[in-house]
LOFIVO-495921 format. One record per residue: x, y, z of N, C-alpha, C in turn. Coordinates in steps of 0.1 Angstrom, whole numbers, plus 5000, padded with zeros to 4 digits. Example, Ala and Ser with C-alpha at 12.3 -4.5 7.8 and 13.67 -1.06 7.14 Angstrom:
residues 2
513249435078512349555078513249675078
512849785071513749895071512950005079
END
This chain:
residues 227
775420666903776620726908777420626916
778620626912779720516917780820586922
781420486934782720566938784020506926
784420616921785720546910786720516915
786720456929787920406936787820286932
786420176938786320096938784920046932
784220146927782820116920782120086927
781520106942780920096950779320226949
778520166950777320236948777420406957
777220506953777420666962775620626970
775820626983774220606990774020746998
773120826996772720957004772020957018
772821007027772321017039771121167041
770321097057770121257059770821277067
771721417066772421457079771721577087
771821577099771521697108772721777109
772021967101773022027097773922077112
773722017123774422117136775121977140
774721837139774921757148776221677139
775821687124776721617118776121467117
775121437123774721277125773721197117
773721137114772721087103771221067112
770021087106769021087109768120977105
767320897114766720827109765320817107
764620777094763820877089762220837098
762320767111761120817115761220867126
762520957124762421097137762621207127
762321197116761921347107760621407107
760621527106759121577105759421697095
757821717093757521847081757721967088
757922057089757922207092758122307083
757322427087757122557076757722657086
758622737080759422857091758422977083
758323047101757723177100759023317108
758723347107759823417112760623387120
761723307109763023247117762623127127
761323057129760622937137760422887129
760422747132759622637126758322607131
757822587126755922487129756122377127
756122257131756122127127754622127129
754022007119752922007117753121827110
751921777115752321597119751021567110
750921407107750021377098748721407097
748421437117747121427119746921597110
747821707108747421807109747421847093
748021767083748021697070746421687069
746021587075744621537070744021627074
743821697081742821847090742821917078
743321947066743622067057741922027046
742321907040741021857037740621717036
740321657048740221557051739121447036
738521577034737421427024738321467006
739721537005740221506993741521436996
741721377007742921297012742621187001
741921086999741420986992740720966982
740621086975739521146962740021176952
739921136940740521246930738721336924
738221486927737621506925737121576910
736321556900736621636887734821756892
735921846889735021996893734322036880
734822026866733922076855734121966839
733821976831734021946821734822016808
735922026800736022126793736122046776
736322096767737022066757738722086756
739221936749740321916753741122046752
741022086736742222196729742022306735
741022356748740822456750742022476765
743022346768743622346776745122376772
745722456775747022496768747622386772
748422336759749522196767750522226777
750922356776751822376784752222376799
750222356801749922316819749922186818
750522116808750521926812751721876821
751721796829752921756834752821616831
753221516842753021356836751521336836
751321206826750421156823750221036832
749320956837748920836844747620786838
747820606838746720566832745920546840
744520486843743720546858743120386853
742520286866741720186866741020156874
740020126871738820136882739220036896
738520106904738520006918737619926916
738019826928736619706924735219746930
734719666922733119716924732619876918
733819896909733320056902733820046886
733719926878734119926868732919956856
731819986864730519996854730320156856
730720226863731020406864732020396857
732920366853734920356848734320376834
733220306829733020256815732020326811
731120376824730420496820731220626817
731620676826732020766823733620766810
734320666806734820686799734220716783
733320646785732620656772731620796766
731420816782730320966780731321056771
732921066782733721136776734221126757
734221006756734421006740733321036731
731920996736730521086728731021236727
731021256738731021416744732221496737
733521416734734521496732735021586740
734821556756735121636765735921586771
736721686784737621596793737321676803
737621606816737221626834738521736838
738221786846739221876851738921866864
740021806873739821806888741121816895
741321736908742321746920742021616927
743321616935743521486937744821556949
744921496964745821526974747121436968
748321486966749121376968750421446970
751321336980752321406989752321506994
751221577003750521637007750621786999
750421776989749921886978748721846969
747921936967746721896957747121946946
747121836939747321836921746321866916
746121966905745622006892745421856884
744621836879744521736870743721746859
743621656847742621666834742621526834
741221436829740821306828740121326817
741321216806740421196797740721076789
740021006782739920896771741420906765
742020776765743120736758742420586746
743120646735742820546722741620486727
740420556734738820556733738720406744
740020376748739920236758740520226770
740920366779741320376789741320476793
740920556807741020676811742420676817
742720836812744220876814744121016826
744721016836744721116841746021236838
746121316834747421446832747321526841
748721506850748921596858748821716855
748621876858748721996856749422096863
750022206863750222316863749922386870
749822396885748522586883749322746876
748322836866748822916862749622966866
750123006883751123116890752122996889
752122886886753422836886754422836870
753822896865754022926849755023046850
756423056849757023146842756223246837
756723346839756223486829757423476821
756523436808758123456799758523586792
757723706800758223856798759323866804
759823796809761523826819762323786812
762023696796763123696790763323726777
764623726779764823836762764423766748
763023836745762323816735762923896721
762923866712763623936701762024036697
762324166692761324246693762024346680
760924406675761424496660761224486653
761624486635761024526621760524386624
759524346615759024256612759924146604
759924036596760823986584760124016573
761123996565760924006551760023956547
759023986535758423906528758823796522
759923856513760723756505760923586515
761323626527762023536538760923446548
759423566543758723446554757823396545
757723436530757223306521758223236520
759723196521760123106519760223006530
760223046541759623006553758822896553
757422966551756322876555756422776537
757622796525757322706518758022626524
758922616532760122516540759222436550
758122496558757422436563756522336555
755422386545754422316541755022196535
756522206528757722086522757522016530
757522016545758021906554756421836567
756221896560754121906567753821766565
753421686572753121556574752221486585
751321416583750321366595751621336606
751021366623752321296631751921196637
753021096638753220956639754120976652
753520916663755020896673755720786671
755020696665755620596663757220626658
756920676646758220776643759920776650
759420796662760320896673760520776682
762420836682762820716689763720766698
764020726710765220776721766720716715
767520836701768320736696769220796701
769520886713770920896719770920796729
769720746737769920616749770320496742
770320496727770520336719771720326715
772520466715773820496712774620476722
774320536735774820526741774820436749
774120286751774020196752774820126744
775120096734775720106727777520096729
777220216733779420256736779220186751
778520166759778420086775778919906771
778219886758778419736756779619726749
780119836742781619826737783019836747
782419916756783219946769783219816779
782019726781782819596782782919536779
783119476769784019436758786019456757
785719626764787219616761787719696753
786519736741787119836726787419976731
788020066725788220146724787320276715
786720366723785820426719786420556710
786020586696786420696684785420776684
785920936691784921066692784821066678
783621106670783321166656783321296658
784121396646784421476651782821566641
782221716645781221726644781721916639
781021926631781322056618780922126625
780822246622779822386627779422406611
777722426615777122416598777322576590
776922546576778122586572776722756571
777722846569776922986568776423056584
776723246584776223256592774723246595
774423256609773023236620772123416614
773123456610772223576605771923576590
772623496582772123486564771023386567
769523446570768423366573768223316558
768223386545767923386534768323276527
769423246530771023116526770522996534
770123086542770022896555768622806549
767522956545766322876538766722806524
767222896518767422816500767722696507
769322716511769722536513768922476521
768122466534767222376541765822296527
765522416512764522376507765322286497
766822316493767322246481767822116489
767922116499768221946508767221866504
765621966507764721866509764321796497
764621906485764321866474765121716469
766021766470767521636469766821476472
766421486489765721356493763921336485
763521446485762621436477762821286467
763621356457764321296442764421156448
END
């Protein structure tokens, strides 16, 4: 973020909402309001909560991976042994790849305990994945789910033939971030000097409700590149 006066970097202060003054950040503290009070509560009272998972990442059970829904994954981290523990690191990564299992544990960090899963990456490094806890999961009953007749026959064999057409082992390799290469792209033309040409972009063709039309043509495309 830049000021477009003079391109000068935007820097965020903390302000004190009564005083107007900037704060500096080691006269800040944590606090939880209880009715209309604050509690400030200080490092020492941080580590009081559980003092022996301050510096631990603990694994509580063992599971099989696919039995974890992806959808409790958050970021991924690659994990490396401390010194003097690289002969446990190699143990236990390895048990995990016989086993086909993965660790499920917790770990304190920024004073919240993370959910975590530990497991074997390409059989040559343990990966830890952040998680989820279930009550932090949406209920996605709050949103408007389409509900009623079933589809057509006719419509969901052509369906799943539009699917099995395009069914292929997945490769990430594949996959590329090609709007950051684009737009990278118009940043190096822009200093340069050139002049940037919007492409102008169709609305495709047929209505969102002729499901029937949208399949033929999606399977006669594919056929086309097939050829």
């Amino acid at each position: 973020m830049l000021d477009k006066k003079d391109l000068s970097n935007i820097r965020y202060k903390r302000i004190n909402e009564n005083t107007n003054k900037e704060v500096a950040w080691e006269n800040t503290v944590k606090g939880y309001k209880i009715e209309d009070k604050y509690i400030v509560l200080d490092a020492e009272g941080f580590q009081a909560v559980s003092p022996e998972k301050s510096k631990i990442l603990s694994i509580i059970q063992f599971v099989k991976e696919e039995e974890v829904d992806p959808a409790l994954f958050e970021t991924p981290y690659f994990l490396e042994p401390q010194k003097n523990g690289e002969a446990a690191y190699k143990l236990l990564m390895k048990a995990l790849v016989k086993t086909k299992m993965a660790g499920i544990g917790s770990f304190i960090l920024r004073k919240s305990e993370i959910l975590c899963m530990i497991r074997p990456y390409q059989d040559e490094i343990l990966m830890v994945n952040r998680m989820r806890y279930p009550e932090e999961m949406r209920n996605y009953r709050e949103l408007k789910i389409p509900s009623g007749k079933a589809p057509k026959a006719k419509e969901l064999k052509m369906a799943e033939t539009l699917i099995k057409s395009l069914a292929e082992s997945f490769d990430p390799t594949k996959y590329k971030d090609a709007y950051n290469d684009d737009l990278l792209k118009i940043i190096k033309q822009n200093a340069k000097g050139k002049r940037i040409k919007t492409k102008e972009t169709k609305e495709p063709a047929g209505k969102a409700t002729d499901l029937m039309t949208m399949l033929k043509a999606s399977l006669e495309s594919g056929k086309r590149k097939a050829r």
